[in-house]
C-alpha positions in Angstrom: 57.9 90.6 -6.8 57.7 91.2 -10.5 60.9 93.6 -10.1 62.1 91.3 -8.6 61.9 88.5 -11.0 63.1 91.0 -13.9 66.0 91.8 -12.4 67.0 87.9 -11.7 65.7 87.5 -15.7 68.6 90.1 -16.4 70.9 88.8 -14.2 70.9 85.5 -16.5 71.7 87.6 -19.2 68.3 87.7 -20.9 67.4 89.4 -23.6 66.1 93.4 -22.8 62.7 93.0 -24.2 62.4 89.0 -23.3 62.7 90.3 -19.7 60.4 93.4 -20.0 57.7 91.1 -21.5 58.2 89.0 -18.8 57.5 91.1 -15.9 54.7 92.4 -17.2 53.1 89.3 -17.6 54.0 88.4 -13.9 52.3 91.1 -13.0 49.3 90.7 -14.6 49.1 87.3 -13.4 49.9 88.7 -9.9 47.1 90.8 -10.3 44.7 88.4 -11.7 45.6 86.5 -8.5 45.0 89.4 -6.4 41.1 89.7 -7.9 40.2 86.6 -7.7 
C-alpha cells in the first residue's frame, strides 16, 4: 500500500524526495496501526 501510494505521489509529478518521505511515513503509520 505504501508503494502504492508513492507511485500515485509520482505520478502527480511530486518531487523525488517529497515522495520518498512520504512513503516512509505511510508505512510507519501502517505499521503503528498494525501494533496497536
Amino acid at each position: 500500500l505504501g508503494v502504492g501510494f508513492a507511485v500515485f505521489l509520482a505520478w502527480r509529478k511530486m518531487p523525488l524526495i517529497v515522495v520518498i518521505v512520504a512513503a516512509a511515513v505511510v508505512t510507519a503509520l501502517l505499521r503503528l496501526a498494525g501494533i496497536h
